[in-house]
C-alpha positions as CSV (number, residue, x, y, z in Angstrom):
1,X,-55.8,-71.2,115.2
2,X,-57.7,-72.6,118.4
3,X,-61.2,-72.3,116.3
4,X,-59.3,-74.6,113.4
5,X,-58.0,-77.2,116.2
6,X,-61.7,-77.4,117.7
7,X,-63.0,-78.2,114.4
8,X,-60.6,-81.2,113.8
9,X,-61.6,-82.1,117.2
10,X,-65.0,-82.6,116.0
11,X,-64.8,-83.6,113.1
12,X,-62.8,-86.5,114.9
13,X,-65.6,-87.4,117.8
14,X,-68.3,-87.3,115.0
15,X,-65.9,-90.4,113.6
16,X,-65.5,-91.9,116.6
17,X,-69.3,-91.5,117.8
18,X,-70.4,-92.8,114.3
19,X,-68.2,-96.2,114.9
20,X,-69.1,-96.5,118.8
21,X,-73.2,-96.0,117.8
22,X,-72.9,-98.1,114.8
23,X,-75.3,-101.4,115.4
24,X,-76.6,-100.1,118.8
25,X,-79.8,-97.9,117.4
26,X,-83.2,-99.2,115.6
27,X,-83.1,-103.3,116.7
28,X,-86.0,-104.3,119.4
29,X,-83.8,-104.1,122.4
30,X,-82.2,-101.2,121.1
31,X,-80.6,-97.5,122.6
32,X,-82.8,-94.9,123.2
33,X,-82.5,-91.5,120.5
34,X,-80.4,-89.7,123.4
35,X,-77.5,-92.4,123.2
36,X,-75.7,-91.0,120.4
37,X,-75.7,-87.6,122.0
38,X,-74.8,-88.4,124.9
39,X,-72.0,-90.4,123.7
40,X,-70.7,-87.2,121.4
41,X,-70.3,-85.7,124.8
42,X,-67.9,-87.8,126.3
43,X,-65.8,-88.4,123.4
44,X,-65.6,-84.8,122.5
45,X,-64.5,-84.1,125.9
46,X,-62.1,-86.9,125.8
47,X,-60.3,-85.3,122.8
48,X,-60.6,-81.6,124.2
49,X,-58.8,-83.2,127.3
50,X,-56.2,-85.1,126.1
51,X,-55.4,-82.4,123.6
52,X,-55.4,-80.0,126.2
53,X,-52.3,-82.3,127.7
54,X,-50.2,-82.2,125.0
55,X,-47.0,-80.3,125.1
56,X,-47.2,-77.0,123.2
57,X,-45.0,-76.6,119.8
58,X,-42.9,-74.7,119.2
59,X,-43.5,-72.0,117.1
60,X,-41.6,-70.8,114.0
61,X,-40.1,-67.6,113.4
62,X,-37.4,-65.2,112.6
């Protein structure tokens, strides 16, 4: 289940990145290659953080 929740994770910071890097790359006084990269990294620990903070579920069951 974790492997599932990581993937949604990232699938969510490659959406976020995209938006945030959108406009900022190819113009003269443009980002340099490593910006979208490096912005990946801090949104993708963002989301593992603030995921990590929310309360667990409760599971169901017999």
């Amino acid at each position: 289940m974790a492997r599932e929740f990581d993937w949604i994770l990232f699938e969510k910071a490659v959406e976020i990145t995209a938006s945030a890097v959108r406009g900022s790359l190819g113009g003269q006084p443009s980002q340099p290659p490593s910006y979208p990269g490096q912005v990946f990294k801090e949104v993708f620990a963002a989301l593992k953080e603030a995921a990590a903070e929310l309360p667990e579920r409760a599971r169901t069951g017999f």
